[in-house]
C-alpha positions in Angstrom: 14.9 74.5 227.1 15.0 75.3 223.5 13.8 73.8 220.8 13.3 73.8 216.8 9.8 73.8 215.2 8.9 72.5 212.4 5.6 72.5 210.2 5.2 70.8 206.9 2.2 72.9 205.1 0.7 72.3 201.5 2.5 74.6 199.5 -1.5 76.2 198.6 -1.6 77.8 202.0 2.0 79.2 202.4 1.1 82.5 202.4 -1.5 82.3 205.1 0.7 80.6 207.1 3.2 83.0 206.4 1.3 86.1 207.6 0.2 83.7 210.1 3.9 83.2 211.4 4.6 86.6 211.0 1.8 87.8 214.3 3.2 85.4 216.7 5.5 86.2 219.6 8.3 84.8 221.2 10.2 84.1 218.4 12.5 86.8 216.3 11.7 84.7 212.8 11.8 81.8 210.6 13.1 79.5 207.7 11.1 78.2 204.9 12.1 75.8 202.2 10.0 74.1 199.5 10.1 69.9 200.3 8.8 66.6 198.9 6.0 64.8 200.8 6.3 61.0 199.9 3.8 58.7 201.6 0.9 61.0 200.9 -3.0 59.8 201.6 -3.7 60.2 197.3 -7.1 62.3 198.2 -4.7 65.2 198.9 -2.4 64.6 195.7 -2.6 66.2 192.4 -3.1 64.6 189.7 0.4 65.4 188.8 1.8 64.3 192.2 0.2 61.0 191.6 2.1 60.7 188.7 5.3 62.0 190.3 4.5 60.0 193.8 5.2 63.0 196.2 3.7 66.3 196.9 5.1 69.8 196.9 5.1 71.0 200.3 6.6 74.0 202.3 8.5 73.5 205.4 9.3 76.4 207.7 11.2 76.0 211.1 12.0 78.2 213.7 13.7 78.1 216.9 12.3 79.2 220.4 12.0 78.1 224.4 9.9 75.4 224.9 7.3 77.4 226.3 6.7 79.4 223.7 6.6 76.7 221.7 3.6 75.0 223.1 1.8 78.3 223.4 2.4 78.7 219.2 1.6 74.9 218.8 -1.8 75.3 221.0 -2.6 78.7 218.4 -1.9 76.5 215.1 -3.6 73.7 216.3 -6.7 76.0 217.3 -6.4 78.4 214.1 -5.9 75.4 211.4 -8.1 72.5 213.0 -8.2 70.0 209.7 -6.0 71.6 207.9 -2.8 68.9 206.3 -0.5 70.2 208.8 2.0 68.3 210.2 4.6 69.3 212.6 7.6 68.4 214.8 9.4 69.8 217.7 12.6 68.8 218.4 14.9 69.5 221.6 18.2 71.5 220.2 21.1 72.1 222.7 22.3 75.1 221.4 20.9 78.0 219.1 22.5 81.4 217.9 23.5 83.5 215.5 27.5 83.7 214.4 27.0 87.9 213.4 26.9 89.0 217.4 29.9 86.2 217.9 33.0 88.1 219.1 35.9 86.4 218.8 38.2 88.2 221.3 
């Protein structure tokens, strides 16, 4: 099965988590995209983000089998213990990429 994951990181530690990303297997790459967290505990917010009521966070997502995704899940959770992480994985039916399409 394949599936899409995603992990929500505090924009302070997007380049570790980057280079991070970028020595994993399994997967040929990945999206990132700046996001709003809303709900935040405050002890993690800025004083400008209390102001403003969200935080700036980073998002990346990537798409891979299932099994590789719990063996990437098992690394973050064991490289970033206590970190603010939070992730999702999500069951996709179909993944691909529209370049290698031929349309004969």
């Amino acid at each position: 099965m394949i599936c899409l994951i995603s992990i929500i990181i505090p924009k302070a530690i997007e380049d570790v988590i980057v280079d991070w990303l970028l020595e994993q297997d399994g997967f040929s790459g990945f999206n990132s995209m700046m996001v709003n967290g809303y709900g935040m505990d405050e002890q993690h917010m800025s004083l400008s983000e209390r102001v403003t009521g969200n935080t700036d966070r980073i998002m990346f997502q990537m798409h891979m089998s299932s099994s590789v995704a719990d063996v990437v899940l098992s690394e973050l959770k064991k490289d970033f213990t206590g970190s603010d992480i939070h992730y999702m994985i999500t069951p996709i039916s179909e993944a691909g990429n529209l370049a290698s399409y031929d349309n004969e």
